[in-house]
C-alpha positions as CSV (number, residue, x, y, z in Angstrom):
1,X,0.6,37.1,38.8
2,X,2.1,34.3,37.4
3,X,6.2,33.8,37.4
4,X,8.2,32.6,34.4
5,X,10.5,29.9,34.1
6,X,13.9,29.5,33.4
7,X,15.3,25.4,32.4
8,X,18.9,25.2,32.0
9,X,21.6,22.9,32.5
10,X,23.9,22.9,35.4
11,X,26.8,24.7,34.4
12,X,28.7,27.2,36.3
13,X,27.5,29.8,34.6
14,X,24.6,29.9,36.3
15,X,26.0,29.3,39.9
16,X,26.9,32.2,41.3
17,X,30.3,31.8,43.6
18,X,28.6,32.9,46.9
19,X,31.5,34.7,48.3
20,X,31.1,37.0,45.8
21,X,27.3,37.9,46.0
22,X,24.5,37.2,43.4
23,X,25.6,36.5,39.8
24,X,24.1,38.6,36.8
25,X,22.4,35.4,35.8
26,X,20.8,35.3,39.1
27,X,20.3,39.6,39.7
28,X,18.4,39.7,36.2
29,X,15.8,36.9,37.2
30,X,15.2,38.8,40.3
31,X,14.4,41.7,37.8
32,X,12.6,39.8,35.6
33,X,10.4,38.2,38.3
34,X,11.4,34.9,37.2
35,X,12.2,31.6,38.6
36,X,15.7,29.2,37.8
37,X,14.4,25.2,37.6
38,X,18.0,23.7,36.9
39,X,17.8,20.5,35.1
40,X,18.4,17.3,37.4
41,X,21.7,15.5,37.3
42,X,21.9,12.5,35.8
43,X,18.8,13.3,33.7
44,X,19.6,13.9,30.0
45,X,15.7,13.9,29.0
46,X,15.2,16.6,30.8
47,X,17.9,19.0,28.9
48,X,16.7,17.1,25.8
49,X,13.5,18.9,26.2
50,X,14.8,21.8,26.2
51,X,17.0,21.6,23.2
52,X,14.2,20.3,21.1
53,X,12.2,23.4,22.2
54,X,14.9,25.3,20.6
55,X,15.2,23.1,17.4
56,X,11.3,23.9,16.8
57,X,11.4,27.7,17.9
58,X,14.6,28.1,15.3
59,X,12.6,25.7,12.5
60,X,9.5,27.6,13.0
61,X,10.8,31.3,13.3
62,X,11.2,32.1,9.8
């Protein structure tokens, strides 16, 4: 069984405060069966990658 990826940023959004328990973010992956790969700091190509994925998904769609 193979496990899907998520690439995001690192915005806080997708921390969850730890006091607090697991975010949503973080409770649906666990549903899901998927993995969180945040993008490393200081690294815009990485996040650039990602973004471009979009542009193409939203150029090709229609």
């Amino acid at each position: 069984m193979t496990m899907d990826e998520v690439n995001t940023d690192r915005r806080a959004q997708f921390y969850a405060n730890r006091s607090r328990g697991p975010s949503s973010f973080e409770s649906s992956l666990a549903e899901n069966d998927m993995v969180y790969i945040p993008s490393r700091r200081n690294s815009p190509q990485t996040n650039g990658k990602v973004e471009r994925l979009w542009l193409e998904y939203d150029r090709h769609r229609f």
